[in-house]
N, C-alpha and C positions, 0 to 999 in steps of 0.2 A: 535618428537614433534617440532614443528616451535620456534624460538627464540620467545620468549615474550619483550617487552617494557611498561617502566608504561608510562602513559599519564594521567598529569594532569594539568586541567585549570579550573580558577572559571566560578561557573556559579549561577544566581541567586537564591535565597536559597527557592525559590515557588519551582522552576524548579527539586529543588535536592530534594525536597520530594518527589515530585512525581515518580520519577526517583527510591529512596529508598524502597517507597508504592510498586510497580511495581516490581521491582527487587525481593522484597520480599515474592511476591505472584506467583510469577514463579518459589519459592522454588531455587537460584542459586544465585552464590557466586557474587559479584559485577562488579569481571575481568569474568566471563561466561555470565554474562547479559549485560556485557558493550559489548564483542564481539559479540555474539546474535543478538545485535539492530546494532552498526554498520554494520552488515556481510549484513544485512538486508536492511539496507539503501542503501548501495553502490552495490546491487545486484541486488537490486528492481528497479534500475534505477533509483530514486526520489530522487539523490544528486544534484537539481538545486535548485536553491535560490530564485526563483520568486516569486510572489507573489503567493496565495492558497487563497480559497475563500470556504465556506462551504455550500454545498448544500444536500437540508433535503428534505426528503417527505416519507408519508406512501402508503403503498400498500397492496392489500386483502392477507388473510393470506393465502389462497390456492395458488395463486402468489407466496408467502413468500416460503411457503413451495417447492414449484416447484423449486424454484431459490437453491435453500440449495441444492435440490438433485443433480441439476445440475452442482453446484459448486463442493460437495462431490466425485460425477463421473468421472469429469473433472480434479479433483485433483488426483483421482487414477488412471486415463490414463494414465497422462504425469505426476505423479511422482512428481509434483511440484503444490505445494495449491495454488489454484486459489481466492483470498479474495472477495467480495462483492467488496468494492470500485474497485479494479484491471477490473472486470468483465464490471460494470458501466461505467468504464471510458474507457476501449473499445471502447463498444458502443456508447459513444456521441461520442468517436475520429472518428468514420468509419463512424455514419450517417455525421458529419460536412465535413469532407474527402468528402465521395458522393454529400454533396448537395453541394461545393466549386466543386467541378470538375463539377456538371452537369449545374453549371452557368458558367465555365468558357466557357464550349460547347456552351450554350447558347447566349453567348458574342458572340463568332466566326460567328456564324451565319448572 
């Protein structure tokens, strides 16, 4: 088993409930959900500090459903869950990627 170290720092006390709600409801001790969400953060890529901006919208639920399958499939491929958000943010990254690259060509011209 790896050495353990405790870590601790205040944090605002909205923050620590939600934190305790959560922890609670994943049934695991406070050091397995603390490591859990860190292993998660710092694995997921999504340790920058920028700013995050929240984008919402509905979609037909045969859509819905098609999208779940695809994630569900995708995650048993490669072994690694593929989330909704992760999936979305993809696709805007590669359509924005394409239409930047097909106005850079564009310029050249």
């Amino acid at each position: 088993m790896d050495e353990v170290k405790n870590l601790c720092a205040p944090i605002p006390a909205a923050l620590h409930a939600r934190v305790r709600a959560e922890q609670e409801r994943a049934g695991l001790t406070l050091g397995a959900y603390m490591t859990e969400l860190l292993t998660k953060f710092f694995e997921g890529g999504e340790h920058t500090m920028e700013p995050m901006r929240t984008m919402a919208f509905q979609i037909p639920e045969d859509l819905f459903q098609r999208l779940k399958q695809y994630l569900s499939a995708e995650s048993a491929r490669t072994g690694k869950k593929l989330s909704q958000k992760d999936f979305v943010l993809g696709l805007l990254q590669r359509a924005l990627d394409e239409a930047e690259a097909a106005k850079t060509v564009d310029n050249r011209d």
